[in-house]
C-alpha positions in Angstrom: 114.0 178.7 36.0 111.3 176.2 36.9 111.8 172.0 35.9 108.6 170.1 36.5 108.2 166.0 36.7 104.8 164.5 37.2 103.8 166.0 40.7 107.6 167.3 41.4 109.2 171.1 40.4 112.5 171.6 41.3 112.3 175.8 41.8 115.0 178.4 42.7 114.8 177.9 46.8 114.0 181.3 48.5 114.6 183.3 51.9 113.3 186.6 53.7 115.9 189.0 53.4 116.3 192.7 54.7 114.5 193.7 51.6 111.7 191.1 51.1 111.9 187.9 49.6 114.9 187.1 47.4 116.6 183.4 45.8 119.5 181.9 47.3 122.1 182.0 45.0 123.0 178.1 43.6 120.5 176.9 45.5 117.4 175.2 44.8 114.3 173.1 46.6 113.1 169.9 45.0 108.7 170.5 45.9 106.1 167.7 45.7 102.6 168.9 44.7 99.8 166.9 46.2 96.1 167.6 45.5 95.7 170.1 48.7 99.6 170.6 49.6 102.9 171.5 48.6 105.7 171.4 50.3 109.9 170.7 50.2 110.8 167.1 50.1 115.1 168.2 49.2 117.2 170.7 48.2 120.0 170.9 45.4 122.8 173.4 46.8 126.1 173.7 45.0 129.1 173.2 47.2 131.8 175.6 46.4 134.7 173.6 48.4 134.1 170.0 46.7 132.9 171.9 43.3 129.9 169.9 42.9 125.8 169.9 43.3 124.7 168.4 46.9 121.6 167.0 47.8 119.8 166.9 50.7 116.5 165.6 51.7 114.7 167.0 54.1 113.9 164.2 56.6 112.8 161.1 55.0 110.3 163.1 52.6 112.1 162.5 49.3 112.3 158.4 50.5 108.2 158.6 51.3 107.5 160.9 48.0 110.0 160.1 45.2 108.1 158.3 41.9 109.8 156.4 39.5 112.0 158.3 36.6 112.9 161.0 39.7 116.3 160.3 40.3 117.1 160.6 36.6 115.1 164.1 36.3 117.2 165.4 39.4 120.3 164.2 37.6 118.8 165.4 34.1 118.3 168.6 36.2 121.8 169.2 37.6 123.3 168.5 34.4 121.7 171.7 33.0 122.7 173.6 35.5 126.5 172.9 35.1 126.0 173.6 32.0 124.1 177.3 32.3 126.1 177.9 35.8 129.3 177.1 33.7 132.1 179.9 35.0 129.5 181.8 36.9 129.8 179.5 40.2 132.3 181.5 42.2 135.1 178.8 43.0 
């Protein structure tokens, strides 16, 4: 499931695993899309021992990237995802 906000997605985030590439499980990468680039600016990982959504930037990329409205869309974001992760989220 894919979310996109002016030049921002927020994706499932992804590793190379023993049998190719496969999602992380609860976690997901906040991507800015420039004209010639696109990269990872934060990630949204759901912590199991405080029972929330954390968010992490990577560096200072979200500070150098973020547009207006984004903080709301990440929030907007996480919301929905309590809501379809709802008793699925191993506690």
């Amino acid at each position: 499931m894919n979310f996109k906000f002016k030049n921002f997605e927020i994706c499932p985030a992804i590793r190379l695993g023993q049998s190719g590439v496969e999602t992380v499980p609860n976690k997901y990468a906040v991507e800015y899309i420039g004209n010639k680039s696109k990269f990872i600016i934060a990630f949204i990982e759901y912590d199991n021992s405080e029972s929330c959504w954390d968010f992490k930037s990577v560096g200072t990329r979200y500070l150098e990237y973020r547009e207006a409205g984004l903080e709301k869309f990440i929030l907007s974001v996480i919301n929905l995802l309590n809501v379809v992760n709802d008793n699925t989220i191993d506690d």
